[in-house]
C-alpha positions in Angstrom: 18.8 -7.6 -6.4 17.1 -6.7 -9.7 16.1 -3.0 -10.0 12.7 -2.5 -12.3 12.1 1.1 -13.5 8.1 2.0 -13.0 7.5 4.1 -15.8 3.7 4.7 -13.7 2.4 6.1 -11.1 -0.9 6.2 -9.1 -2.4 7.0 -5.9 -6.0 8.5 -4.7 -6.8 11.7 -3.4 -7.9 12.8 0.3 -10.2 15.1 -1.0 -13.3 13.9 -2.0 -12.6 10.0 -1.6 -15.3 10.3 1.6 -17.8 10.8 -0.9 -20.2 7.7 -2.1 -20.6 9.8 -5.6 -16.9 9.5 -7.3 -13.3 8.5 -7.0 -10.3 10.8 -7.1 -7.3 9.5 -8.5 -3.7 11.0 -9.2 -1.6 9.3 -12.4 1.0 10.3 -13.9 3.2 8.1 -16.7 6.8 8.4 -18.3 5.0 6.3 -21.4 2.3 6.0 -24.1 0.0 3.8 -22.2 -4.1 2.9 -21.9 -5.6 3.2 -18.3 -8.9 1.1 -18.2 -11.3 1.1 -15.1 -14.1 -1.8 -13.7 -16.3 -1.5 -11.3 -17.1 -4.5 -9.1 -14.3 -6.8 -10.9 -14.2 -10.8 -10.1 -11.5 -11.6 -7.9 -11.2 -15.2 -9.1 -11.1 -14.0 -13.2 -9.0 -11.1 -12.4 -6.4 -13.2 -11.0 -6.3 -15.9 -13.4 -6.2 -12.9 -16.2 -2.9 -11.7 -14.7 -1.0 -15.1 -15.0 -1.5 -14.7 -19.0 1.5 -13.8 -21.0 2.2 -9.9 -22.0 1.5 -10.9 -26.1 -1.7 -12.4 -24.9 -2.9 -9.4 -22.7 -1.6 -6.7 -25.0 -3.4 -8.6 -28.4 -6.7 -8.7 -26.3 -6.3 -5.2 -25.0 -6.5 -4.1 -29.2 -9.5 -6.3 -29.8 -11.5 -5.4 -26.9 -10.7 -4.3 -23.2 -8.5 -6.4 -20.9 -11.4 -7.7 -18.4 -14.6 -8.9 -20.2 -17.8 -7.9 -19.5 -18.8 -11.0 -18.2 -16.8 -10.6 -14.9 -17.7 -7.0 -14.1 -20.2 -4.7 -13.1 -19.0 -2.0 -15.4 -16.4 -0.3 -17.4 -15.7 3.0 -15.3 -13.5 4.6 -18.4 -11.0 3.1 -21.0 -8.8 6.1 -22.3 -6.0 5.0 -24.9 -3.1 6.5 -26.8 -2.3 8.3 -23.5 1.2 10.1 -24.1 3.3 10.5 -21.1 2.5 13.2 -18.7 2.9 14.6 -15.4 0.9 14.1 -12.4 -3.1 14.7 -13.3 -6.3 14.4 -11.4 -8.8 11.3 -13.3 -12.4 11.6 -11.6 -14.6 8.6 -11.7 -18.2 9.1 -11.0 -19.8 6.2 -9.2 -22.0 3.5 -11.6 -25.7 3.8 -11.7 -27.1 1.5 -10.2 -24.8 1.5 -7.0 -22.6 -1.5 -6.4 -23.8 -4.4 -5.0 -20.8 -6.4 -3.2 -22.7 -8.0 -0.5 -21.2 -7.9 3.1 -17.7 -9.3 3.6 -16.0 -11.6 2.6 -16.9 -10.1 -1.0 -16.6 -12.4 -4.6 -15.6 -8.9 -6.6 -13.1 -6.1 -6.1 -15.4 -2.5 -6.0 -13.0 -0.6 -8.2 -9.8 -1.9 -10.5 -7.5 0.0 -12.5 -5.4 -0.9 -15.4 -2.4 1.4 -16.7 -1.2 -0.6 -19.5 1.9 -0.1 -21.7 0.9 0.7 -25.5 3.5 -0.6 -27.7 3.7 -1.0 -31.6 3.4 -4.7 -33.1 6.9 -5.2 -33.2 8.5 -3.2 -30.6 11.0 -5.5 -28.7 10.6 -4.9 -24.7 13.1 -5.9 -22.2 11.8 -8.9 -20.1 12.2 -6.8 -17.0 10.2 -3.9 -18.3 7.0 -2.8 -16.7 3.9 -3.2 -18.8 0.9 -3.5 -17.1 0.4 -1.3 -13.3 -2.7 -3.2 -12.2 -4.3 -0.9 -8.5 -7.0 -2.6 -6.6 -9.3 -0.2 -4.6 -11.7 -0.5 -1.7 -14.8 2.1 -2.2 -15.9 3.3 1.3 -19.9 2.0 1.2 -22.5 1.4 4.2 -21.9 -2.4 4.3 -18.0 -2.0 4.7 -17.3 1.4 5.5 -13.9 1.7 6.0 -12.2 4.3 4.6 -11.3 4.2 0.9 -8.2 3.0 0.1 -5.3 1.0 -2.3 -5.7 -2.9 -1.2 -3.1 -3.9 -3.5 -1.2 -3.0 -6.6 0.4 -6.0 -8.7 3.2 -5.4 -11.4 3.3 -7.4 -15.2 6.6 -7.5 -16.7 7.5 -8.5 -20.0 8.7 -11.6 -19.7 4.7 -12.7 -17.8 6.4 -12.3 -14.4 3.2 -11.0 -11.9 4.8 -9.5 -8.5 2.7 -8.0 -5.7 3.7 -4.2 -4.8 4.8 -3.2 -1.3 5.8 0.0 -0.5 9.3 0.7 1.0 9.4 2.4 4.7 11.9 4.9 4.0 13.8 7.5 6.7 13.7 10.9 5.6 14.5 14.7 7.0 16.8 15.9 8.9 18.6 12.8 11.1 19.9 15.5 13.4 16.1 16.8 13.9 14.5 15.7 17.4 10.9 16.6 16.1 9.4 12.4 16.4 6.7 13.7 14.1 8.6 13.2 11.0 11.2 11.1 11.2 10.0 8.5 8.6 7.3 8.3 6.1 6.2 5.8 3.2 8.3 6.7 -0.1 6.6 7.0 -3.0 9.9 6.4 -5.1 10.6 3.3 -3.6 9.1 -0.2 -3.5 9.7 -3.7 -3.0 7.9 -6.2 -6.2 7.6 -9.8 -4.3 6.8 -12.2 -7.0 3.3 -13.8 -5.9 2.9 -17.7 -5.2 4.1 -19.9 -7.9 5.8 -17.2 -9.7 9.1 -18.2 -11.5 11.2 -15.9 -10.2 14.5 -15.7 -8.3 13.8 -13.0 -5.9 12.0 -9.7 -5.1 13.1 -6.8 -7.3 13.7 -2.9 -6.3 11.6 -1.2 -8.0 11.4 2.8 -8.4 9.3 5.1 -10.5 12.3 8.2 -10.8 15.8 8.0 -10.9 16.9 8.9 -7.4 19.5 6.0 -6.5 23.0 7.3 -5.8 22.4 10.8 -6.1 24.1 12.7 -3.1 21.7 15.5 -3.6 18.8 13.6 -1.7 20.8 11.6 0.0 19.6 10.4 3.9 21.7 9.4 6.5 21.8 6.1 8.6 19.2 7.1 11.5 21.8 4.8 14.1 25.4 6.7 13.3 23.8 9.7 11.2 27.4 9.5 9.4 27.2 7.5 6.2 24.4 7.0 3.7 21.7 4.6 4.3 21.6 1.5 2.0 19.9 -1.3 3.0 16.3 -2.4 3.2 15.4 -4.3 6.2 12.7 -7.5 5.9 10.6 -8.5 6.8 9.6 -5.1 8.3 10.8 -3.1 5.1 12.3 -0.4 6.6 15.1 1.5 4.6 17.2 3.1 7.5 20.8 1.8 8.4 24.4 1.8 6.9 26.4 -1.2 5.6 28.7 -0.2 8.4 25.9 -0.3 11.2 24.1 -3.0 9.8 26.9 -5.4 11.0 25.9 -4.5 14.6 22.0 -5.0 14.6 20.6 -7.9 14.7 17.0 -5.9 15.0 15.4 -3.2 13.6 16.5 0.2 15.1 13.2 1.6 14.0 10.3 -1.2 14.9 12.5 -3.7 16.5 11.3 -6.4 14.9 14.2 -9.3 14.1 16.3 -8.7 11.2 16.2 -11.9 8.7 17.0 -10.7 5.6 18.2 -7.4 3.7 18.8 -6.0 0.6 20.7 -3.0 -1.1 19.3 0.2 -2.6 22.4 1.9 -3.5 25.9 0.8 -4.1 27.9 0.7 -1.0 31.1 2.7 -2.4 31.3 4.7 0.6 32.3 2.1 3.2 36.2 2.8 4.5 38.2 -0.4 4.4 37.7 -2.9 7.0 34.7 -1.0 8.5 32.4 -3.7 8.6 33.0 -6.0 11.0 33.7 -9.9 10.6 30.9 -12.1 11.9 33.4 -15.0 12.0 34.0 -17.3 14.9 31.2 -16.0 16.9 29.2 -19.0 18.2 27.7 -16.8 21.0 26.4 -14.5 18.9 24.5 -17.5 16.8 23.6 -18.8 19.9 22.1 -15.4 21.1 20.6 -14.8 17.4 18.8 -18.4 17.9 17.3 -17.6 21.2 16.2 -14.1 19.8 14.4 -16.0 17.3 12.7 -18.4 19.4 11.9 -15.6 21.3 9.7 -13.9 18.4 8.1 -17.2 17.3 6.7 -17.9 21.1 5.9 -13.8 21.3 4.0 -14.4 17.7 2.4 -17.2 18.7 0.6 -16.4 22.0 -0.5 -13.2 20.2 1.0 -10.7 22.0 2.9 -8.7 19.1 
């Protein structure tokens, strides 16, 4: 699997994000970039706008802004030549007039914000670099009010590729711990970029916005033998919990026990003795047993009771 660097990072704030009068947000960027704001963005344009090429975005974003006035509301802010920084708290006040989405299903996104890679005319990128962080937001309002929140967060590479962002269920604390209250938790340095319809791509890419693979200093244990390191990322459920070595005896989720149809690697797998990982060879039972198990989540799925 391909691992992408995200030189950005964003998320919203608790605090005040119940309130109808602004936003809270929390960026933070390893790289000179622009972060431009709409309010009450087109979903149609906004989509079609993504599918452009990087020299075609990044020309446009030096003429003008990167989503024209014609398919939003309002520009919320538009701050460039940002150098890298830590973690900082952006507040956006809500537009005057208020918003005007109509009741669900809705034409226009409430809030959309751009973090875009600022590069010099010709600075060579890497076609798997990260350029543009686009973060979709639902605004809590008294048509919809559910709470506000991150519907979706796409990534632009260099080479034009558009993946959606999904956040990586990763184990963390102590494996030895019996306190259920933290044994897992989203990571914020983890996620998994799956390449939206149509996309010409040849898989889903790691993606991670610190350099934390392979260090032993973090390092968290398999939650099923609490003995070696975990490495592999579970799908379609996304949890990051089990050993090569244990992996090899699951054929479900230790954590959700949803079916196991796919994996992938987050570290290298150095640390597996010789021989440890059993052979899968001549075993029709197990196919056979791995066929009914899956029959048995397509009939579960489809007269709704999971």
């Amino acid at each position: 699997m391909t691992r992408v660097h995200i030189p950005f990072t964003f998320r919203l704030l608790e605090t005040g994000n119940n309130s109808f009068e602004e936003v809270r947000l929390a960026v933070s960027s390893q790289v000179k970039y622009q972060m431009a704001a709409f309010w009450a963005v087109s979903i149609r344009e906004l989509h079609m706008s993504l599918w452009r090429t990087w020299s075609e975005l990044r020309e446009q974003t030096r003429l003008s802004v990167i989503v024209d006035s014609a398919h939003c509301q309002q520009l919320a802010t538009n701050v460039r030549c940002q150098q890298p920084h830590s973690e900082t708290v952006v507040a956006l006040k809500s537009p005057k007039p208020p918003l005007l989405l109509g009741a669900p299903p809705r034409l226009a996104y409430p809030l959309v914000v751009f973090m875009i890679r600022e590069t010099e005319t010709d600075e060579l990128l890497h076609p798997d670099e990260t350029v543009i962080l686009v973060n979709v937001v639902h605004l809590r309002d008294p048509v919809c009010p559910l709470p506000t929140s991150i519907l979706a967060q796409y990534l632009k590479q260099a080479s034009g590729q558009l993946s959606c962002l999904k956040q990586l269920y990763l184990a963390t604390g102590d494996p030895s711990s019996s306190d259920d209250g933290g044994s897992t938790q989203i990571s914020g340095s983890l996620s998994l970029a799956e390449p939206v319809a149509c996309a010409d791509s040849t898989g889903p890419l790691l993606c991670t916005d610190s350099v934390l693979q392979d260090c032993p200093g973090i390092e968290q244990l398999c939650v099923v033998c609490h003995y070696f390191p975990l490495s592999r990322a579970l799908l379609p459920c996304r949890h990051t919990c089990i050993c090569a070595v244990c992996f090899g005896k699951l054929d479900r989720c230790p954590m959700c026990r949803a079916a196991i149809t796919s994996y992938f690697c987050i570290r290298s797998e150095e640390y597996v003795p010789p021989n440890a990982i059993e052979s899968k060879v001549n075993s029709k039972s197990k196919v056979a047993v791995h066929w009914l198990d899956a029959l048995n989540d397509r009939l579960t799925d489809f007269l709704g009771f999971r």
